[in-house]
C-alpha positions as CSV (number, residue, x, y, z in Angstrom):
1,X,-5.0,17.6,-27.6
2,X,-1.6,19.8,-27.2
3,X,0.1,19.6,-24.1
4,X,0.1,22.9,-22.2
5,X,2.9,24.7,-21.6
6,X,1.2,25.7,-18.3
7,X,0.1,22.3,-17.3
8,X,0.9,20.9,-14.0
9,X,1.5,18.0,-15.1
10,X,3.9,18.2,-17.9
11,X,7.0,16.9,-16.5
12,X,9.6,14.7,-18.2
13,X,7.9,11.2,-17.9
14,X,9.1,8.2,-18.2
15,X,6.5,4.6,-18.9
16,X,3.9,2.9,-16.9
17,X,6.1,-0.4,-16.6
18,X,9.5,1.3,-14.7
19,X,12.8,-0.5,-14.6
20,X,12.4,-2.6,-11.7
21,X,9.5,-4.2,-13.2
22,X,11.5,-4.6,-16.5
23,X,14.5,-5.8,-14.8
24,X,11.8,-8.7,-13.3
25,X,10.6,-9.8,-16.3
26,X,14.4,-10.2,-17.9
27,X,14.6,-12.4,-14.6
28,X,11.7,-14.1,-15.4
29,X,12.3,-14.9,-18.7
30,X,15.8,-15.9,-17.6
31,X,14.4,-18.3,-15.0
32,X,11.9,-19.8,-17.5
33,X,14.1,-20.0,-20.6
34,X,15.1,-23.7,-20.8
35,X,13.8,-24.2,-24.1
36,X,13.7,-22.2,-27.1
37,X,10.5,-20.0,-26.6
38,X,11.7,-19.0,-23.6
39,X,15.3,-17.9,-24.4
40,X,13.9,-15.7,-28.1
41,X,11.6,-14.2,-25.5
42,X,14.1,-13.4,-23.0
43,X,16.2,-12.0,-25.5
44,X,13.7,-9.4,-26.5
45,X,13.0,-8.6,-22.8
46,X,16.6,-8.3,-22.3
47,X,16.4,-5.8,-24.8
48,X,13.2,-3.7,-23.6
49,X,14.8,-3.8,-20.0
50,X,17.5,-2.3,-20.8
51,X,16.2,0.5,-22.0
52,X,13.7,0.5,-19.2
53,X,16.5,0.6,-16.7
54,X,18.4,3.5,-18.2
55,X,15.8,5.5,-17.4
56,X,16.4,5.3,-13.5
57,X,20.0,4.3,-13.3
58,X,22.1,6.2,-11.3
59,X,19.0,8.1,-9.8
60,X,17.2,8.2,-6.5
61,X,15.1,5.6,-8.1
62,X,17.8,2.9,-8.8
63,X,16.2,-0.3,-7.4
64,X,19.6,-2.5,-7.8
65,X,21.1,-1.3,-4.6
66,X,20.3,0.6,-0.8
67,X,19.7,3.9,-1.3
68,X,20.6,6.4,1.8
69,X,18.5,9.1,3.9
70,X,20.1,10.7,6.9
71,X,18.2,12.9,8.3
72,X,19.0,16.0,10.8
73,X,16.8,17.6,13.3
74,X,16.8,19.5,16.1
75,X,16.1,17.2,19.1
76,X,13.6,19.3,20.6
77,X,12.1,20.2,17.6
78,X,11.5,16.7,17.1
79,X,10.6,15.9,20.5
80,X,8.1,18.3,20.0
81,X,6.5,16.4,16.4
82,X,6.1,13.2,18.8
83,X,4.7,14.7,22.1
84,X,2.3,16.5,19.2
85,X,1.2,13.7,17.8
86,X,0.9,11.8,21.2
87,X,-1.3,13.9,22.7
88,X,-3.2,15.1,19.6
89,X,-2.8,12.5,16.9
90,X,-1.7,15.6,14.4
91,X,1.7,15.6,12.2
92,X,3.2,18.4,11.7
93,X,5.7,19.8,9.6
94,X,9.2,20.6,10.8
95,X,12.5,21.4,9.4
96,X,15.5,19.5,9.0
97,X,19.1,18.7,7.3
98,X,18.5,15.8,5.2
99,X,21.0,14.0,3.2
100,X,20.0,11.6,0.3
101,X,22.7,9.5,-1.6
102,X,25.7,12.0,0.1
103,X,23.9,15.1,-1.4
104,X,22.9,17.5,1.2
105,X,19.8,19.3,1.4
106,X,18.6,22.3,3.3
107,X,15.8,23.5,5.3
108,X,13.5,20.3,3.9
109,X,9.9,19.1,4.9
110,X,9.6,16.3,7.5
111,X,6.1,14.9,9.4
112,X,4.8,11.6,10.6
113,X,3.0,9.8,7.9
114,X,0.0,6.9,8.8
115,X,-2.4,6.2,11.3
116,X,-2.1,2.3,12.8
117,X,1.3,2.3,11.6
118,X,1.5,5.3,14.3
119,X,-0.1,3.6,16.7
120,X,1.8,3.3,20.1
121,X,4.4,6.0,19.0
122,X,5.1,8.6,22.4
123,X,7.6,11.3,22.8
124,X,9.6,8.5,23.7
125,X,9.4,6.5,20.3
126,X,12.3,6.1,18.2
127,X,12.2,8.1,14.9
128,X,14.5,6.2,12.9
129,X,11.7,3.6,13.1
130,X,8.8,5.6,12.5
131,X,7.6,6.4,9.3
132,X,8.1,9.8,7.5
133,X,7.4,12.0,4.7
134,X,9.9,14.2,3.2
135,X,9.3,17.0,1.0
136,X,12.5,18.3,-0.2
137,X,10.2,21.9,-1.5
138,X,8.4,22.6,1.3
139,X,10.2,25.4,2.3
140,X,12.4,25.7,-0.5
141,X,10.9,26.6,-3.4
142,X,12.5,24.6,-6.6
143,X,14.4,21.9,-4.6
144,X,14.7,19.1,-5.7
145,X,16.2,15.6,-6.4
146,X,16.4,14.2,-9.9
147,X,13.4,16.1,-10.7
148,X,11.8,14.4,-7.6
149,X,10.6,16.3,-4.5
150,X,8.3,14.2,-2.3
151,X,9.3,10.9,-0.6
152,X,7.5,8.5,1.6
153,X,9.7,6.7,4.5
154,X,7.0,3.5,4.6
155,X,6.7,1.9,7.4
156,X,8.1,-2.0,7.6
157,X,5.4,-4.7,7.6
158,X,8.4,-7.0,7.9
159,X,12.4,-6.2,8.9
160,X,13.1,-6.7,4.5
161,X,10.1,-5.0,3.4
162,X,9.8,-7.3,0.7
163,X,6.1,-7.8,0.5
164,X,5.6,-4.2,-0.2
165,X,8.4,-4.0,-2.6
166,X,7.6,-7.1,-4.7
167,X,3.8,-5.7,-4.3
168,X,4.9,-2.4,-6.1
169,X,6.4,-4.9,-8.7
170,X,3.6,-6.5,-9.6
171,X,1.1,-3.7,-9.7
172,X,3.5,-2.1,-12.6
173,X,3.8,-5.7,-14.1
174,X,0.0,-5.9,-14.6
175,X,0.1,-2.1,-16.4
176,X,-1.2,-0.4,-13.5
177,X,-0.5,2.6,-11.9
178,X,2.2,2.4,-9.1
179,X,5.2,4.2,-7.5
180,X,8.4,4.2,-7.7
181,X,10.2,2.2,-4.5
182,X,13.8,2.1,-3.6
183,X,15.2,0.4,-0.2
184,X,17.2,2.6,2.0
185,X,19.7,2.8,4.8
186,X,17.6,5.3,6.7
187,X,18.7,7.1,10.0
188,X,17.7,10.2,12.2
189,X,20.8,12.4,14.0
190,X,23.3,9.9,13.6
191,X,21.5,6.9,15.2
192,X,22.2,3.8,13.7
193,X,20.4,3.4,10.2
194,X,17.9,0.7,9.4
195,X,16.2,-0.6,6.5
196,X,13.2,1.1,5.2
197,X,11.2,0.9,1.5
198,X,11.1,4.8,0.5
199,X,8.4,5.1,-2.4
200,X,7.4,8.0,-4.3
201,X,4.6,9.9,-2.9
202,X,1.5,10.5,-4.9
203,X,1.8,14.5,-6.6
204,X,1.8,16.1,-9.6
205,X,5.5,14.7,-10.5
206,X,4.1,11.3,-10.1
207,X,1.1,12.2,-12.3
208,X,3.6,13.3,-14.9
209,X,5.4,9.8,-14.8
210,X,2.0,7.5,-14.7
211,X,-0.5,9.7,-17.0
212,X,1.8,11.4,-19.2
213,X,-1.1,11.9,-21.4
214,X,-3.5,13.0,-19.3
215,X,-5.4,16.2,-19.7
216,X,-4.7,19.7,-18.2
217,X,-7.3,20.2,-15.3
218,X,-7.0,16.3,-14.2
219,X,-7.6,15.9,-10.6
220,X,-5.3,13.4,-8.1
221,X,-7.8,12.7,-4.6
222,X,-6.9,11.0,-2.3
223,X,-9.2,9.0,-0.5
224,X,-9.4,9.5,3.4
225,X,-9.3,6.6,5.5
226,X,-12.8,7.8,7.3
227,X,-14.1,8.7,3.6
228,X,-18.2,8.4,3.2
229,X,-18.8,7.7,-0.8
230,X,-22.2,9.0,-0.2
231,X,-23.8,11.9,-2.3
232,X,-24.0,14.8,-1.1
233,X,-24.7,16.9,-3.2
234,X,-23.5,19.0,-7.0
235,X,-22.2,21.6,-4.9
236,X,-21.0,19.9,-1.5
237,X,-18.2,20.0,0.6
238,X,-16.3,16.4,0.3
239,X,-13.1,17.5,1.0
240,X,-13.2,15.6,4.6
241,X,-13.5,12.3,2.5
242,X,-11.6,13.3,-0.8
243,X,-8.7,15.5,-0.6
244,X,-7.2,17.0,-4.4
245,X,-3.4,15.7,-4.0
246,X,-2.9,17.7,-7.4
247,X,-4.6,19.3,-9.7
248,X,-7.6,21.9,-9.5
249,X,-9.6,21.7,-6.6
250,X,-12.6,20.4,-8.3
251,X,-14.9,18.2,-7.0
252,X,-17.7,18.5,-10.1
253,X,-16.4,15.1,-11.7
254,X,-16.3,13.2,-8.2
255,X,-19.9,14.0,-7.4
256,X,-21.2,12.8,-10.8
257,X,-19.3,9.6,-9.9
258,X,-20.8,9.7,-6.2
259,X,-24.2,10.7,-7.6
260,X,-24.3,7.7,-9.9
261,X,-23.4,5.6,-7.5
262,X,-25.8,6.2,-4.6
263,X,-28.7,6.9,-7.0
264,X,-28.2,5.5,-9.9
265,X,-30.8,1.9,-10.9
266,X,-29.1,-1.0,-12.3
267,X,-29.7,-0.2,-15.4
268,X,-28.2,3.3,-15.3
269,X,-24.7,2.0,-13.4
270,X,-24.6,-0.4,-16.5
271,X,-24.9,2.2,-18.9
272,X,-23.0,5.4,-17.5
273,X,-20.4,3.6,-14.9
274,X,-18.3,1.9,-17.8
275,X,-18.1,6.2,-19.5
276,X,-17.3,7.5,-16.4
277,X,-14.5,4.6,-14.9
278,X,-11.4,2.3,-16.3
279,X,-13.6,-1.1,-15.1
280,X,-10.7,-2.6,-17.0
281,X,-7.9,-1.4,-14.6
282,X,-10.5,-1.4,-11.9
283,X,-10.7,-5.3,-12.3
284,X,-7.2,-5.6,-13.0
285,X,-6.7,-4.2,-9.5
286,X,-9.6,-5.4,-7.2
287,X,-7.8,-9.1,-8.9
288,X,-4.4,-8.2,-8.5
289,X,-4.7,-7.1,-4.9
290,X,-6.8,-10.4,-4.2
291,X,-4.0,-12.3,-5.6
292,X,-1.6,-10.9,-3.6
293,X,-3.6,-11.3,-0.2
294,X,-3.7,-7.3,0.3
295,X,-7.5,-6.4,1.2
296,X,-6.1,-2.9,3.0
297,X,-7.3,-1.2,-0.2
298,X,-10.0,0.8,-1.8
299,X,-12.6,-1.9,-0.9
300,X,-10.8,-3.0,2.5
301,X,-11.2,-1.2,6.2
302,X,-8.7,1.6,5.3
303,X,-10.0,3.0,2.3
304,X,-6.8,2.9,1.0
305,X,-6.0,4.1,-2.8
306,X,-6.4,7.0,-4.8
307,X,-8.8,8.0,-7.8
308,X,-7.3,10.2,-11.1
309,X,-9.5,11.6,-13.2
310,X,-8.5,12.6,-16.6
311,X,-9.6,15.7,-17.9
312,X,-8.7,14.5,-21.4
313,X,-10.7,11.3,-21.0
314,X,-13.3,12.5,-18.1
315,X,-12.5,9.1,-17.1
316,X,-11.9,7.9,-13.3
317,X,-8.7,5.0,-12.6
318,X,-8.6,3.7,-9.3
319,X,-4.8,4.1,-7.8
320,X,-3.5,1.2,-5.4
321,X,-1.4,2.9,-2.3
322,X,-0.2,0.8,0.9
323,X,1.0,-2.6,0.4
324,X,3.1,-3.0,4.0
325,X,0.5,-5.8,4.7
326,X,0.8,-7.5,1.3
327,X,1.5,-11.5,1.1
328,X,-0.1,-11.8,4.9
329,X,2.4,-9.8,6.5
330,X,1.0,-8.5,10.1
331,X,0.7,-5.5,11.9
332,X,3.0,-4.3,14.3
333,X,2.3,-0.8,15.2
334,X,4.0,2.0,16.7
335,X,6.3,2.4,13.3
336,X,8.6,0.2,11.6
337,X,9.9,-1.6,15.1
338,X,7.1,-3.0,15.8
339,X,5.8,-6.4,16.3
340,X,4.8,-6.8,12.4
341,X,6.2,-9.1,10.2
342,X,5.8,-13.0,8.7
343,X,4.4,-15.1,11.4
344,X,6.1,-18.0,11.6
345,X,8.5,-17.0,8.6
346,X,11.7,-16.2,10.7
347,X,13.8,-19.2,11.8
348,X,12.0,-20.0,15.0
349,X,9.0,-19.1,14.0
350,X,8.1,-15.4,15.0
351,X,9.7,-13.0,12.6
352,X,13.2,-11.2,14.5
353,X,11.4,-8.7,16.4
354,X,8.5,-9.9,16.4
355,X,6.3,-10.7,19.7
356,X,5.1,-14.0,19.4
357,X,3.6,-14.7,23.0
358,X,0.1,-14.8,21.5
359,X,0.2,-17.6,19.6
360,X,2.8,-18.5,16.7
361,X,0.6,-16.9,13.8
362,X,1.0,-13.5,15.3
363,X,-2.8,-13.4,17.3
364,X,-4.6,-14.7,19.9
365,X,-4.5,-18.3,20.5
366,X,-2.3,-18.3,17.2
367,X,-4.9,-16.4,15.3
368,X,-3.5,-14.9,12.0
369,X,-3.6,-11.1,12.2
370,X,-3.9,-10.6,15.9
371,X,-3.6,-7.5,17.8
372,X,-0.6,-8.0,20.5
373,X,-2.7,-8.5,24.0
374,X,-4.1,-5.0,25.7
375,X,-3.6,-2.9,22.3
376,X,-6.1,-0.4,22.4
377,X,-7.7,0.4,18.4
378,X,-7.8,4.4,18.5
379,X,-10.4,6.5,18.7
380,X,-13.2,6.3,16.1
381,X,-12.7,2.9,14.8
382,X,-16.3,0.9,13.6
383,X,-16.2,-2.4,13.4
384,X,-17.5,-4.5,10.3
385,X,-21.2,-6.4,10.8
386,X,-20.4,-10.0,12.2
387,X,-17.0,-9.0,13.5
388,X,-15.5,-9.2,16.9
389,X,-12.9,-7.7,19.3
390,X,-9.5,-9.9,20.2
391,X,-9.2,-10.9,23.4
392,X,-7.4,-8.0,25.0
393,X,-8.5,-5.0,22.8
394,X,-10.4,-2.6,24.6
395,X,-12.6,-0.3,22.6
396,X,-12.6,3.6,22.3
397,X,-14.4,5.4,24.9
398,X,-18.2,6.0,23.5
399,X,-17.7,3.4,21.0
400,X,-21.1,1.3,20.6
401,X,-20.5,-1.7,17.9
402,X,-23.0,-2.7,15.0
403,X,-26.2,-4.4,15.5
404,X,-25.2,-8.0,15.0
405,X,-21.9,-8.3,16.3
406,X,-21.6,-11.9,17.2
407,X,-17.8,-13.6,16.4
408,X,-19.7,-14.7,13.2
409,X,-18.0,-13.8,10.1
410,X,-18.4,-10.4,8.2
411,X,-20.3,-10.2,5.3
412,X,-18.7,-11.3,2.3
413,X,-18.4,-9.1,-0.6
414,X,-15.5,-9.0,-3.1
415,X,-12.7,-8.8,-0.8
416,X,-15.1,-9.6,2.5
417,X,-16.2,-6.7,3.6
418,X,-19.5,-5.4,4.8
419,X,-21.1,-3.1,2.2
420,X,-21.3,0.3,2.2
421,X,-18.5,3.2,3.0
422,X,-16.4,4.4,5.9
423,X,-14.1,2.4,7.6
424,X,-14.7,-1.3,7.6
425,X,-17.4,-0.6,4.7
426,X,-16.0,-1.4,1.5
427,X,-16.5,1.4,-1.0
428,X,-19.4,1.9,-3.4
429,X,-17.7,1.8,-6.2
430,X,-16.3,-1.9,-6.0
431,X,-19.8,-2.7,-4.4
432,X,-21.1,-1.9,-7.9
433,X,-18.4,-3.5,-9.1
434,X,-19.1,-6.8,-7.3
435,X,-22.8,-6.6,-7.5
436,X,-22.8,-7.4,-11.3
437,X,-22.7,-10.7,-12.6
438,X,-21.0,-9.4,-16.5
439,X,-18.1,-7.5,-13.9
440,X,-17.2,-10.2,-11.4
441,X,-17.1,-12.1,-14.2
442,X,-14.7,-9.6,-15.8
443,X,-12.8,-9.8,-12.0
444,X,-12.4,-13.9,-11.8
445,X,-11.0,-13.3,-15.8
446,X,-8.4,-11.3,-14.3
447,X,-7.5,-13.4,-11.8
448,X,-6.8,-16.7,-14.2
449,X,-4.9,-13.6,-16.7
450,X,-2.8,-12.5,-13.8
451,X,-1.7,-16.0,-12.2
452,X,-0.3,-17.3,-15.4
453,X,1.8,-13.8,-16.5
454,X,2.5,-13.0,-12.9
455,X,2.9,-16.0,-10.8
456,X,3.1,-19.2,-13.1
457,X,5.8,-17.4,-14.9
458,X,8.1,-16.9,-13.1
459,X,7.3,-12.7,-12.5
460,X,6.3,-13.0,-8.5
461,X,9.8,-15.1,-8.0
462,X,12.1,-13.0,-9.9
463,X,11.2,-10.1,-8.4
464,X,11.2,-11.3,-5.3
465,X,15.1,-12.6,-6.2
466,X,16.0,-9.1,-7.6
467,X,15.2,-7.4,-4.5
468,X,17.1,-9.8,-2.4
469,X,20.2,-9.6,-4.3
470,X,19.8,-5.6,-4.1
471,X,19.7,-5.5,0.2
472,X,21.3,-8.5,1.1
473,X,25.1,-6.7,0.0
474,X,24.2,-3.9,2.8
475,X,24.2,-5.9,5.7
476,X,21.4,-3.8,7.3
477,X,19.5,-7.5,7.8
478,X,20.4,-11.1,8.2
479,X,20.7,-12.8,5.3
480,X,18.8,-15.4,6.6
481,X,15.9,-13.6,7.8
482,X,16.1,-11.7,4.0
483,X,15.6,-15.4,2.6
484,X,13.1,-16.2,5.2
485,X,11.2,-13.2,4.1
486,X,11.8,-14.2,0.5
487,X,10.4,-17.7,0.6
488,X,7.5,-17.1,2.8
489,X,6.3,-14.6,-0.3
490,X,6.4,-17.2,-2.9
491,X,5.5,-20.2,-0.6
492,X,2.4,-17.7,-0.1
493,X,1.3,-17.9,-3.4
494,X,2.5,-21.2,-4.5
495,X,0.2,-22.2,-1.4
496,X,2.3,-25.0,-0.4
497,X,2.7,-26.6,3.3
498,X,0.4,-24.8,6.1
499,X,0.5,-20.9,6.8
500,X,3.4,-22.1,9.3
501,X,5.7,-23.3,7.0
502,X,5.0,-20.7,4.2
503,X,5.4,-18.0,7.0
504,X,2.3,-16.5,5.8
505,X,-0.9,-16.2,7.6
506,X,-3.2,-18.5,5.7
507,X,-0.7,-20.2,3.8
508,X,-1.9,-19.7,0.3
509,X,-4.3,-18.9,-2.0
510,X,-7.9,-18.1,-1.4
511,X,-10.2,-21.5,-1.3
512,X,-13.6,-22.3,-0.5
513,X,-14.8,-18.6,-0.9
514,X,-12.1,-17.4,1.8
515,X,-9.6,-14.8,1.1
516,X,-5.9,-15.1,1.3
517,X,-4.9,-14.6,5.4
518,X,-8.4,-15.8,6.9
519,X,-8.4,-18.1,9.2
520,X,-11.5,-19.9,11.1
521,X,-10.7,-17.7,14.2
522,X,-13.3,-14.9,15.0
523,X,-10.2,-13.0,16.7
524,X,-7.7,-11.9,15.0
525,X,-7.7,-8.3,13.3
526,X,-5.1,-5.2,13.0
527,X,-6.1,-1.3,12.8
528,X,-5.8,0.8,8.9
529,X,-6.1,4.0,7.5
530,X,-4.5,5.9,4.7
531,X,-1.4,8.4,5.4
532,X,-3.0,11.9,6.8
533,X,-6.5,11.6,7.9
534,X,-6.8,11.3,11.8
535,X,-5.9,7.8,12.9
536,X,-8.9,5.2,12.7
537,X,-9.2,1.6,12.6
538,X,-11.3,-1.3,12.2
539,X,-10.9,-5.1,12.9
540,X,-11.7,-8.0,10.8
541,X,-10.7,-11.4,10.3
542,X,-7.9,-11.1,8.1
543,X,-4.3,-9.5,8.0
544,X,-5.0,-5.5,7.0
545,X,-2.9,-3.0,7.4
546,X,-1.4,0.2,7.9
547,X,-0.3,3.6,5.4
């Protein structure tokens, strides 16, 4: 097919695996290349990242050093964001100065972005830790940096960011579809600036870079954290569950997916799903994420991740988005200050900044994945079949919880969770995924493929390296908490010592049938949801997280 002129989404591109992830395997190589082999097949790597890192030197998306973003905004224009959102949970736009790199621009795009990331955050909260999006066009059409217009201030799920960061890595090392990352000094009218991870956030610019050849009318949704994968209908409404991030607003191609799904016999989901989804990528991801202990996905209480579907192909690809709780990290809440972080991974035990007065994994009683005592889940959170509230957490007013609720754990699907959709739910899709025996099978292949090319050699460790030796220079962190942070991601997956000593809840990785991050504690739990539906949460037995 010939690109059209017209298209949305012909922008200059550049490949699936970015320079970061290059750079990381040239690390890897370098690591692993005591003996012949190894140094031939650095020496090509060297080559191909190179090239690979060309492509972003010198840009907003150079990963080899901080990046910063100083933003400028009226104080009670931004008082005014935060009392919003504090009385009504909604982020609105506002205006500011924002500099990126020394280069000023005007009159840009700035909201809250999350939901439990969010939670806590008053009128009072401070902004430089809160997370952000910027869109440099919002009010100015054409602007633009490096070809680059939207940027997502994540929130921290530790003080380095590291888990998210090496997360990113690892999704682009495994050929899937990721975004571009870059830490950043990041500060709000002048106040001191902090470390943050600033991705790329998911439009038609980044459908350019990660389908270059997709076709014309593709479609970017995003999945809403409160998202019902039920069939509704050829002609419904299922915007509230799937909103078009770029593209046409056309929903014909999800309800064939949806209508599959929900009616579709066994037979039929083994014939048609394979025409009408990557199952390839699909596994590569649903393993990948399992790998990495992240179960805030697609499958996990948040919903989060994105689907593409390719005009050219007519072919769905599940996207990964939301990685702050990656390798076990915790949630803090109320923005990147909070009381996240590596349990246990800090010298000392609690992370810097990190409450640790319930218990030394982060919970209660020492529970991995805790809620801090009296947090209160927002409204419209559902909890999982089997699960159970922390000691402390009080429920939403009108809330009523599932039949069954009994401290017992929650059914066990790929990834744990209950079947079905909404929060807590698991979608359909990797329930029809887990629920045949030829597709796990194709799941626990990927698993074996992704711990030898991504963890036995060498990947997980240089990448976890390269992003130390990018922050540590700025002095925004202590070096010993960046090496803290570093270890207790590769003592995570190496599984060695107890979830103490690798700073990670759990330890390790999965055994017995448990995920990464569980721990034989009925308590502890954290709230999710993806970046712009209304805040909602749900609480299982394993570290989930925020967008």
């Amino acid at each position: 097919m010939t690109p059209s002129p017209a298209s949305p989404f012909r922008f200059p591109v550049r490949g699936r695996i970015g320079a970061r992830a290059a750079a990381t395997v040239t690390a890897a190589a370098l690591v692993l290349g005591g003996c012949a082999v190894g140094q031939q097949t650095g020496q090509t790597e060297a080559a191909s990242a190179s090239s690979a890192a060309a492509a972003t030197a010198g840009t907003v998306w150079d990963a080899s050093s901080v990046h910063t973003i100083e933003v400028e905004i009226d104080p009670d224009v931004l008082a005014g964001l935060l009392a919003t959102y504090e009385d009504s949970s909604a982020k609105d736009w506002a205006s500011a100065t924002v500099t990126i790199d020394g280069q000023t621009f005007e009159n840009v795009g700035i909201k809250l972005k999350g939901n439990s990331s969010l939670q806590g955050v008053t009128a009072e909260s401070d902004p430089t830790s809160l997370p952000w999006r910027i869109r440099l066009d919002k009010y100015v059409d054409g602007q633009s940096l490096d070809g680059y217009t939207d940027f997502a201030v994540r929130p921290n799920g530790s003080e380095s960011s590291f888990n998210e960061a090496v997360a990113l890595d690892l999704l682009a090392d495994a050929g899937l579809a990721t975004e571009k990352a870059v830490a950043t000094a990041f500060s709000v009218n002048g106040d001191d600036a902090v470390l943050r991870l600033t991705v790329q956030n998911l439009d038609e610019a980044w459908v350019a870079d990660e389908f270059p050849d997709a076709g014309e009318d593709s479609v970017l949704y995003k999945i809403e954290s409160t998202a019902s994968w039920s069939y509704l209908g050829d002609d419904a409404d299922y915007s509230e569950s799937f909103e078009v991030k770029a593209g046409p607003d056309d929903y014909a191609p999800l309800a064939e997916l949806l209508d599959l799904l929900a009616n579709g016999s066994e037979e039929e989901l083994a014939e048609r799903l394979p025409e009408l989804v990557d199952l390839d990528s699909f596994a590569t991801y649903l393993a990948l994420e399992e790998l990495m202990g992240n179960f805030d996905t697609i499958d996990g209480p948040g919903n989060n991740g994105y689907l593409f579907w390719d005009s050219e192909t007519r072919m769905f690809t599940v996207v990964a988005w939301d990685h702050d709780r990656a390798f076990g990290v915790q949630l803090g809440g109320g923005g990147a200050g909070g009381a996240g972080g590596f349990p246990g991974g800090a010298p000392g035990g609690a992370a810097d900044g990190a409450d640790g007065t319930d218990g030394a994994a982060g919970g209660p009683d020492g529970a991995a994945g805790g809620r801090p005592g009296g947090m209160e889940p927002p409204g419209g959170m559902q909890l999982p079949d089997g699960a159970e509230l922390p000691d402390g957490v009080q429920p939403p007013e009108g809330f009523e919880p599932p039949t069954g609720v009994d401290g017992e754990a929650p059914g066990t699907g790929f990834g744990g969770t209950a079947p079905g959709g909404g929060m807590g739910g698991g979608s359909a899709l990797a329930t029809a995924m887990e629920s045949s025996e030829e597709w796990s099978a194709l799941i626990e292949e990927k698993k074996a493929e992704l711990t030898t090319s991504l963890l036995d050699s060498g990947v997980l460790a240089a990448s976890v390296e390269a992003w130390f030796a990018a922050v540590a220079p700025s002095g925004l962190v202590a070096e010993e908490t960046l090496r803290s942070e570093a270890d207790a991601i590769i003592a995570y997956e190496d599984g060695r010592g107890s979830s103490e000593a690798s700073g990670m809840a759990g330890g390790g990785r999965q055994q017995d049938g448990q995920r990464p991050g569980d721990v034989p504690s009925p308590g502890g739990a954290d709230g999710s949801g993806t970046d712009e539906s209304a805040g909602t949460s749900d609480v299982t037995s394993s570290a989930v997280g925020a967008a």
